[in-house]
C-alpha positions as CSV (number, residue, x, y, z in Angstrom):
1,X,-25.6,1.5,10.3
2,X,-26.2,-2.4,10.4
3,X,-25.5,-4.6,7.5
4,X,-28.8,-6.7,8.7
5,X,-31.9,-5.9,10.2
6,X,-34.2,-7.7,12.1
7,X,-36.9,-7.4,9.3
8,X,-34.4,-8.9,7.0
9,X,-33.4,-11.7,9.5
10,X,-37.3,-12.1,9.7
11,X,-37.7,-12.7,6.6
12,X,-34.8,-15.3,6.4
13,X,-35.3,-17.3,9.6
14,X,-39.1,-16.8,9.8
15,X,-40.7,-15.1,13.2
16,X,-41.0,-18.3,14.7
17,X,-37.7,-19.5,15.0
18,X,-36.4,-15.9,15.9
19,X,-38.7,-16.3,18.9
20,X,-37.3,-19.9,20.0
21,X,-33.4,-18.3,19.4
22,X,-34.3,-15.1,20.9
23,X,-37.3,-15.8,24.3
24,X,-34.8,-16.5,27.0
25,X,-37.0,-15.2,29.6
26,X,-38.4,-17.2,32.5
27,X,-41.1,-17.8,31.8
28,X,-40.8,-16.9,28.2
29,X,-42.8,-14.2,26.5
30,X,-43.3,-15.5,23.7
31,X,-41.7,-12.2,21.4
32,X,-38.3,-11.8,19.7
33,X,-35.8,-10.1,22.0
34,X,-34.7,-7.4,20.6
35,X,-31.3,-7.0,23.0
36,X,-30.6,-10.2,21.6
37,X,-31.1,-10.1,17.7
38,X,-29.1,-6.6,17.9
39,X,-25.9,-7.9,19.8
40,X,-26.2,-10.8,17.3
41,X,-26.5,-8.3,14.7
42,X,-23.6,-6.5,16.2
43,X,-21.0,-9.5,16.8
44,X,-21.9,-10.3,12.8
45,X,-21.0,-6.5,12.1
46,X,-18.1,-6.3,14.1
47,X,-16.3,-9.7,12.1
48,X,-17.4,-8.2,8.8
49,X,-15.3,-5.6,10.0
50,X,-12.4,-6.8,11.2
51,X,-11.8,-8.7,7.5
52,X,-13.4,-5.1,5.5
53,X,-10.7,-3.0,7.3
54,X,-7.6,-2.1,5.4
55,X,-9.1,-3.1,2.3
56,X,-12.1,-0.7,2.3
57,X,-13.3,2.3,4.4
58,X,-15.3,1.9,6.8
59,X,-17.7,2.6,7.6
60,X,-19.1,1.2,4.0
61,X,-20.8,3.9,2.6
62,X,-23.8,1.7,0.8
63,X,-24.3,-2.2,2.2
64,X,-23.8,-4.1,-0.6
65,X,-26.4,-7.3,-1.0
66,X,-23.1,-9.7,-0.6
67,X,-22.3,-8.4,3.0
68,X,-26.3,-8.5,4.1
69,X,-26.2,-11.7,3.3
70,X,-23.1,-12.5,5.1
71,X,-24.2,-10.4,8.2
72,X,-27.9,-12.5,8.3
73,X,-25.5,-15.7,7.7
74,X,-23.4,-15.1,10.8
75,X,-25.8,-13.4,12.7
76,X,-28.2,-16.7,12.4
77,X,-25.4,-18.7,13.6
78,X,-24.7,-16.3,16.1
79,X,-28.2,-16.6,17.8
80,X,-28.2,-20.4,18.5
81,X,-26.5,-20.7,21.7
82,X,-26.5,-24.8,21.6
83,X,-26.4,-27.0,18.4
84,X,-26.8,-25.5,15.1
85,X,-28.3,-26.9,12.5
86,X,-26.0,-28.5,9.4
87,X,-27.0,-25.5,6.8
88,X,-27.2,-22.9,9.2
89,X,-23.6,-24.1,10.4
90,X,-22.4,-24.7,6.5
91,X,-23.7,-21.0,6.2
92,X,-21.9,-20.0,8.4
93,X,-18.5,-21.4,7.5
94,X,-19.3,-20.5,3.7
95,X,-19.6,-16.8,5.0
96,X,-16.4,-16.7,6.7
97,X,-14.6,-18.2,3.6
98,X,-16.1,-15.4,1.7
99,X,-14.6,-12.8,4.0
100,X,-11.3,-14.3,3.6
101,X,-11.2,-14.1,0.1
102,X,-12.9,-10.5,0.5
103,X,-10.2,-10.2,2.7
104,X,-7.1,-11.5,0.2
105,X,-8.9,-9.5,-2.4
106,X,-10.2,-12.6,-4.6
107,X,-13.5,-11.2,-4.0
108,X,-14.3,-7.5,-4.7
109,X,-17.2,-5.2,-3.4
110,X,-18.6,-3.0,-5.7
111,X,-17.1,-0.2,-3.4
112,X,-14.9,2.7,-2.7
113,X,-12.0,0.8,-1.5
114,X,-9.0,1.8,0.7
115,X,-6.6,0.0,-1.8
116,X,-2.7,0.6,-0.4
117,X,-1.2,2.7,-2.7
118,X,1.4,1.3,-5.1
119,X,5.0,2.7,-4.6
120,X,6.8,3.6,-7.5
121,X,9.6,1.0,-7.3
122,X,9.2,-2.3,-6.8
123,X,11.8,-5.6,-6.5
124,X,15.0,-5.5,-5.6
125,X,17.4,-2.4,-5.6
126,X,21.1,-2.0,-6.3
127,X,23.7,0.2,-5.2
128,X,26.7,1.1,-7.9
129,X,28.8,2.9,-4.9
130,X,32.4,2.2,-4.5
131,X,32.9,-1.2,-2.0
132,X,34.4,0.2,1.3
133,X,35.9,-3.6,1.1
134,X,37.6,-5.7,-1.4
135,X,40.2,-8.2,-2.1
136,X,42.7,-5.9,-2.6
137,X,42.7,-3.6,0.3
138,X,41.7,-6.3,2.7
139,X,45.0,-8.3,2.2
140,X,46.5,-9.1,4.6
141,X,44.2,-9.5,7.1
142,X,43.3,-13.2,6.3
């Protein structure tokens, strides 16, 4: 399942602009694309991904609001092939720091999580065994 649709990106970018990102056909139609809103959606889906895993399982069982909004953030960056625009750009970047802190865990999701389990001892560990070596038996040898 999608963590954006193309109603959702619809309603953020407007029909319009989806058409100017989206019409590359010569001579152009004049629609949205939809091979190219859904590999958008998809390269959004699969970096969401890539920061989600190891921290939660995936696939999410519920989208949370935080990662739709992500997902339309990159996914609107994703569809302008030339020069983005300075928010859509700013957007973008403010998305990606957001899956880095998901990532570090700065940021939680409201989510089952795939938290590593804590082993039961931690720090440093000590051995009180008899040394095979010491001064006195190594005598000698210096």
């Amino acid at each position: 399942m999608p963590y954006a649709t193309l109603e959702q990106l619809t309603d953020r970018f407007g029909e319009s602009m989806l058409i100017e990102l989206t019409d590359r056909a010569e001579p152009p139609a004049g629609a949205i694309d939809q091979d190219v809103i859904d590999r958008a959606l998809a390269d959004a889906d699969a970096l969401i991904d890539g920061y989600l895993k190891g921290r939660y399982l995936l696939p999410l069982s519920a989208t949370p609001p935080l990662v739709t909004d992500l997902a339309l953030a990159i996914a609107g960056y994703k569809l302008h092939r030339n020069v983005a625009s300075e928010k859509i750009r700013k957007d973008y970047e403010d998305a990606l720091k957001t899956l880095r802190d998901i990532a570090a865990g700065t940021v939680r999701l409201d989510l089952a999580g795939a938290e590593p389990e804590a082993s039961g001892a931690s720090g440093v560990q000590f051995s009180d065994r008899e040394r095979d070596m010491t001064p006195d038996n190594l005598k000698g040898f210096v």
